[in-house]
N, C-alpha and C positions, 0 to 999 in steps of 0.2 A: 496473561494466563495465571488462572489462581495456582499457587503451591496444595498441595494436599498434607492434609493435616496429618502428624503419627498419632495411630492410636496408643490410649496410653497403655501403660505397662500393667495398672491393676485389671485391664479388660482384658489384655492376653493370660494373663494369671487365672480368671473368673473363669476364661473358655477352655480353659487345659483342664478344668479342677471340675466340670461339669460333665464333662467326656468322659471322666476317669471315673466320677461318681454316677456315671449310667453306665459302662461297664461292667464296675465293682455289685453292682445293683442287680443287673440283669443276671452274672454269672451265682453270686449269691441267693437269685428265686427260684433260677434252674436247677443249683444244688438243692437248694431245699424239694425242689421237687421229686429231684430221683430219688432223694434219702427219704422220701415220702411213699415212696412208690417200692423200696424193698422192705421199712418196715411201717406198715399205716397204723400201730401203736401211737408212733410217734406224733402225730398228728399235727403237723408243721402248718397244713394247709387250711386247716379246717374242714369245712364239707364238702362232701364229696360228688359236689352239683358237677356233670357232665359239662355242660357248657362255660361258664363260668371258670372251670377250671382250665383248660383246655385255651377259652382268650388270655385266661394269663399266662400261659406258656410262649402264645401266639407274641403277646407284647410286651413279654422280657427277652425273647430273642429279638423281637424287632429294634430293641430297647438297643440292645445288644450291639447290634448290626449299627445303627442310627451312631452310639457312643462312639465306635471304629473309625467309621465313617466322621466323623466330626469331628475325632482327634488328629486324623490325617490331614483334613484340610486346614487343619488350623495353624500346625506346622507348616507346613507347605507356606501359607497364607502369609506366616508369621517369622516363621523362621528360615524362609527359604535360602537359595545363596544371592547372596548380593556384591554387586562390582564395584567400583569406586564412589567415593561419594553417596555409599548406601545406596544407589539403582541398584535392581533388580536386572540380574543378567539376561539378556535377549540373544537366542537363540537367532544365527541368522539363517536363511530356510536353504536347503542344497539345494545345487542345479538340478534341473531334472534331463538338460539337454546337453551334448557335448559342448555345443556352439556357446552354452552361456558359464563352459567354467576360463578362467583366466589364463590368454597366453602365457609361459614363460618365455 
């Protein structure tokens, strides 16, 4: 049985710092939107195409969601807890019947 390989350490670095920077991204085009939206002097956005505009909102919250989403599994993935020898702790499943929990 092959051993599995550790990923290395610059790839879990690269996956934490791309999360962060689709976050940081998304929450920064939302902001520019609403401060687009109380004063359109400013004109952060550019034109003010209905559709166009509107997909970009659509996928910087996706953006968003997607960043969340990708930094949780990567800890989890990554960082989770581990038992001795570095395994990965395994839950063992409860009884579901009286008959299968153990005599004292």
């Amino acid at each position: 049985m092959k051993k599995k390989k550790a990923l290395p350490r610059w790839f879990k670095i690269l996956s934490t710092i791309v999360a962060n920077a689709a976050i940081v991204l998304a929450v920064v085009y939302l902001l520019f939107y609403i401060l687009d939206g109380f004063n359109p002097m400013l004109h952060f956005l550019g034109e003010q195409v209905f559709v166009t505009r509107y997909l970009d909102v659509i996928i910087a919250a996706l953006a968003l969601l997607l960043g969340i989403f990708f930094l949780i599994c990567t800890w989890k993935l990554f960082y989770g807890k581990k038992g001795k020898k570095g395994k990965k702790i395994k839950r063992k499943p409860r009884p579901q019947y009286e008959e299968d929990y153990p005599e004292d």
